[in-house]
N, C-alpha and C positions, 0 to 999 in steps of 0.2 A: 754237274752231278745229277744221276736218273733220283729223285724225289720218292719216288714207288721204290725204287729198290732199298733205300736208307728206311722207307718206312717198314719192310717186310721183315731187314735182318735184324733191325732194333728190339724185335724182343727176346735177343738172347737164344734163340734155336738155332738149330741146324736148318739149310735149305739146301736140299738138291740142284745141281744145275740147270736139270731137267725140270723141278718145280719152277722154278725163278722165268727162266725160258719162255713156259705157258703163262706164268702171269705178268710177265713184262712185254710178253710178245713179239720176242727174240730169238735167235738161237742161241746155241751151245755159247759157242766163240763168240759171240756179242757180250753173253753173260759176263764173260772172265775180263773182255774189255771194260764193263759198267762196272765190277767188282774193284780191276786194279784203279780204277780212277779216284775209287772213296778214297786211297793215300792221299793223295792230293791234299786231302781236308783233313788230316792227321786220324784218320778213321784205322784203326787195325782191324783187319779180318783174319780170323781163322778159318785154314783152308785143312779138311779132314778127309782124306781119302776114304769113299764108300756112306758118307754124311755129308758132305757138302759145306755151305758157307754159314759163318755166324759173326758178328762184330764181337771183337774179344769186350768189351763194354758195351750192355745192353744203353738204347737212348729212348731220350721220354723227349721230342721234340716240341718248339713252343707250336701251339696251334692258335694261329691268327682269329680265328674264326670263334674258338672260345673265349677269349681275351677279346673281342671287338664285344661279343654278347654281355660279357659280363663288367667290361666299362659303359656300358650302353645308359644305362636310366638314368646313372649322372652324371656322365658326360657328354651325349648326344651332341648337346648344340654348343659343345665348346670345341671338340675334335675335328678338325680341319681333316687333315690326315693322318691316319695310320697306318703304316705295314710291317709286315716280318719280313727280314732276307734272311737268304742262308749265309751268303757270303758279304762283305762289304768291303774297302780298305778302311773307312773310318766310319763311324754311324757321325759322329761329329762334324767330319767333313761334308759327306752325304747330305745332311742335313741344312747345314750352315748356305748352301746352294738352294737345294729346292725350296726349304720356307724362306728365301730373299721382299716375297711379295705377301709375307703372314700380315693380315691384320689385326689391329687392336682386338682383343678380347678373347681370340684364338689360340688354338694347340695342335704344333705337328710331335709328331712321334714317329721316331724308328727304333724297329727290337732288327738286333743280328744273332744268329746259330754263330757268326764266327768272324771275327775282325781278321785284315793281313797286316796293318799298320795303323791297330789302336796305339794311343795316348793316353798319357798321364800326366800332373805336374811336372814344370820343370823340364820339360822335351823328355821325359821317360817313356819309354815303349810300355805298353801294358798287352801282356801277354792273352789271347783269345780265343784259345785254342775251340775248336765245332763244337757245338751242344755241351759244354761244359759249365758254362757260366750264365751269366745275365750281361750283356753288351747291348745301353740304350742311351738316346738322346731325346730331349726335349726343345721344343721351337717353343719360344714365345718373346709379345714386343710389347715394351713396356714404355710408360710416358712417362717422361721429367730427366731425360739426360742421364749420363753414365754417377750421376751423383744419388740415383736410386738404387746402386749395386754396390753399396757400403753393406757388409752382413749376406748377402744373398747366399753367396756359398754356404755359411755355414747354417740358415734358415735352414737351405734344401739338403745339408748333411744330419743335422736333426730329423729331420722325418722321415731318410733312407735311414737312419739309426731304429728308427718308431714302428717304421712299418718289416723291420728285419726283426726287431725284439716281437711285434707282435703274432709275427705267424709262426718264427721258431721258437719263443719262449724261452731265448736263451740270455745272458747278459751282456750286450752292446755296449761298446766307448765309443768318444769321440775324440780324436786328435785334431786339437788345433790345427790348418782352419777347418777342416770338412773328412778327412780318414774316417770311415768307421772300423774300430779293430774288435777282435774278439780274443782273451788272454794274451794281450800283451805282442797280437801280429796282426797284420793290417786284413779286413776282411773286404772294404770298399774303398771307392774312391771316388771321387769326382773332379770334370775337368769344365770350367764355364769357359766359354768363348764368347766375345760378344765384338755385334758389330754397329757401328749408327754413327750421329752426331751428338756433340759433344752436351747440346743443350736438348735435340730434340728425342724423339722416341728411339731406343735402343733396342737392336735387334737379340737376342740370347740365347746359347745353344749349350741345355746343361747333360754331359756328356757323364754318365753312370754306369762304372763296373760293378759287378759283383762276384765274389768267388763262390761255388755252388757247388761242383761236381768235379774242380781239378783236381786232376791227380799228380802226386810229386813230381813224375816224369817233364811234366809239363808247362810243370813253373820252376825248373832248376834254374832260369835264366833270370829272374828275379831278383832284385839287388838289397832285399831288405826282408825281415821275418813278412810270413802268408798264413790265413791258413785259408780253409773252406768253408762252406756249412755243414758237408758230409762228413765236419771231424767233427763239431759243433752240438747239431741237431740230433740226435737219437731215433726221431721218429722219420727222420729221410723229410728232403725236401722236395715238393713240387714247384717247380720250376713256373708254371703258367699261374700259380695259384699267387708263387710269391712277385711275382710281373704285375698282375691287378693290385695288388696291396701297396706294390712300390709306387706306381700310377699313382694311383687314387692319395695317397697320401703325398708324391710333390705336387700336384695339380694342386691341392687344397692345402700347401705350403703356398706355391704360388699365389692364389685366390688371396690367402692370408694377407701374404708380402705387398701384393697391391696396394689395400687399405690401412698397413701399420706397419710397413718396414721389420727390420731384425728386432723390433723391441717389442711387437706381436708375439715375438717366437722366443725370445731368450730364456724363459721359463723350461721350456720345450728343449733347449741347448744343456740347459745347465745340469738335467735331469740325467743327462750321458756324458759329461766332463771327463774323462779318462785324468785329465792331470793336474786340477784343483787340489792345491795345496802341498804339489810334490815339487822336487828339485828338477831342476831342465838344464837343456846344453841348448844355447839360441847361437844357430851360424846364419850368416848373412855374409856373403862373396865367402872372401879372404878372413874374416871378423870370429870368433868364436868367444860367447861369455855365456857363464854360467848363473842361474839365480833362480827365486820359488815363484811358480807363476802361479795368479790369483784367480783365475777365471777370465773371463771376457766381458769388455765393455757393453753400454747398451749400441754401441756402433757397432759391434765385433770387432773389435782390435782385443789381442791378446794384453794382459796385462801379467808382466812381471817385475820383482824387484830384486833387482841386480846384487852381487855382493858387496856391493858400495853404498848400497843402500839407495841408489835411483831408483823408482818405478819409471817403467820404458811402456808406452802403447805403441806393440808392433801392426803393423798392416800386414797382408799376406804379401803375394809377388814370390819375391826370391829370398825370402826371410823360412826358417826350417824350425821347428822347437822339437824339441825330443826329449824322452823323460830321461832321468839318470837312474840305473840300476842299483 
C-alpha cells in the first residue's frame, strides 16, 4: 500500500489524478493502480468524474513518531521496542517471536492499522478492519513461574477499563475475566499468550483490542453485541491520544503486578464490576448453571453461588459467565 497516497486522501477531499500523479510522482495509470490497491485493506474510494479521488471515510492514522515522543519521559529505559505496522496477520503472533530473547525488566510493543487473522478468547477471530480500531500487543518476562499469572488478565482489563473511562469520560464495565463493555456490548478485549517454564521466568504477550471507529458494515461477522467509541464518546476519539493513555496505564499495571500480584489491583477491578450482585448463566463445555455472582476473589477467580446454594471459585480458560437479562 503507497503510504503517501493514504495520507493525501485521508482528509476527506477530492484529488485529481493529475494532483496525486505530481505528488506521488507517478503517472495517470500508476495513480488508479496505487488507488485500486487501497481495497485490498477494506479502504473505499470514491471515484467522481471531473473531481477525482477521496476515501469515502476520512482516516486519522496512528503516528509512530508522536506516540514514541510522548511515551518518552516515562518510558525511555523500559521500551525495548516499539513500532507501528499497517498491516500484520497477528500483533500477538508477531510479537510472541520477536520478543523471544526480551529481558527482565523490559517492554516490546506493536500497534497495527490492521490485523488479517487477529484473535480473541476461545479461538475467536477478532475482526480488524484498517485504521478503525486499536490492535496492540505487549512483550514482557516475568520471574517466579506460570504461578505469577493468577489475576494478570483481569489486573491488565482494569487499567484498559481506566485508561478508556479516562480519556472518553464515559462509563466502562468489566466482564469477568478481562471484557471491557460499554451499555451492556463488548467494547474490548484481551487475549494473554504466555510462553516459558513452568517454574522459571515466563514469557507474556498481552494482545489488546479496542473498538474506536468501526462501523456496522464491519463488524456484521461478530458473534455477540459490539459497540464502539464513536457511538460512545460525543467529543470524537483520538486514536494516538487514546494509544498513550492505554500504554502508560498497562505498563504501570504491569510495574504494579510485579511487586503485589492481583491484590495490588482488586480495588482497581471492583471499581468497574459490570456483574456484582446480578444473576449469570456460567457454561463450561457441555455444563450450563445458573446463579448470583459476588465479585472476584483476591486471586481473581470469580465467585458465585449457584442455585443450590454452593459458592463455586471459577478460574478462566474455557469457563464463559454472562449476566442474565
Amino acid at each position: 500500500m503507497n503510504d503517501r497516497l493514504v495520507g493525501i486522501l485521508s482528509d476527506g477531499e477530492f484529488h485529481s489524478g493529475v494532483e496525486l500523479g505530481e505528488l506521488l510522482g507517478v503517472t495517470r495509470t500508476a495513480v488508479w493502480k496505487h488507488v485500486s490497491q487501497l481495497a485490498t485493506y477494506g479502504l473505499k474510494v470514491e471515484t467522481v468524474k471531473g473531481k477525482g479521488y477521496r476515501l469515502e471515510h476520512p482516516l486519522h492514522l496512528l503516528d509512530e513518531s508522536r506516540l514514541r515522543d510522548a511515551l518518552e519521559g516515562r518510558w525511555k529505559d523500559k521500551l525495548r521496542e516499539f513500532n507501528v505496522a499497517h498491516s500484520v496477520g497477528s500483533t500477538n503472533v508477531e510479537l510472541l517471536e520477536s520478543s523471544r530473547d526480551l529481558p527482565l525488566g523490559l517492554y516490546d510493543i506493536l500497534l497495527a492499522e490492521r490485523q488479517t487473522a487477529g484473535r480473541g478468547r476461545r479461538g475467536r477471530v477478532w475482526v480488524s478492519p484498517f485504521a478503525q480500531n486499536i490492535y496492540m500487543s505487549v512483550a514482557v518476562r516475568l520471574p517466579g513461574g506460570f504461578s505469577v499469572l493468577n489475576g494478570l488478565s483481569l489486573a491488565i482489563g482494569a487499567a484498559v477499563a481506566d485508561a478508556i473511562n479516562t480519556v472518553c469520560d464515559i462509563e466502562v464495565s468489566l466482564k469477568w475475566p478481562n471484557d471491557v463493555w460499554y451499555s451492556e456490548r463488548k467494547l474490548a478485549g484481551l487475549l494473554l499468550e504466555v510462553q516459558g517454564e513452568q517454574e522459571g521466568p515466563v514469557h507474556v504477550v498481552v494482545g489488546l483490542g479496542v473498538n474506536v471507529l468501526m462501523q456496522p458494515e464491519a463488524g456484521r461477522g461478530i458473534d455477540q453485541p459490539w459497540t464502539a467509541l464513536n457511538d460512545a464518546c460525543e467529543a470524537g476519539v483520538d486514536r494516538n491520544q487514546l494509544c498513550v493513555a492505554l500504554i502508560d496505564s498497562v505498563l504501570l499495571c504491569l510495574e504494579s503486578y510485579k511487586s503485589e500480584g492481583f491484590l495490588g489491583l482488586k480495588g482497581l477491578w471492583d471499581k468497574y464490576d459490570l456483574l456484582k450482585g446480578r444473576k449469570v448463566m456460567v457454561s463450561s463445555g457441555n455444563e450450563y448453571w445458573s446463579g448470583e455472582y459476588l465479585g472476584v476473589s483476591e486471586e481473581g477467580y470469580a465467585l458465585v453461588r449457584g442455585e443450590d446454594g454452593r459458592l463455586r471459585s471459577l478460574a478462566g480458560g474455557e469457563i464463559t459467565v454472562r449476566p442474565v437479562s
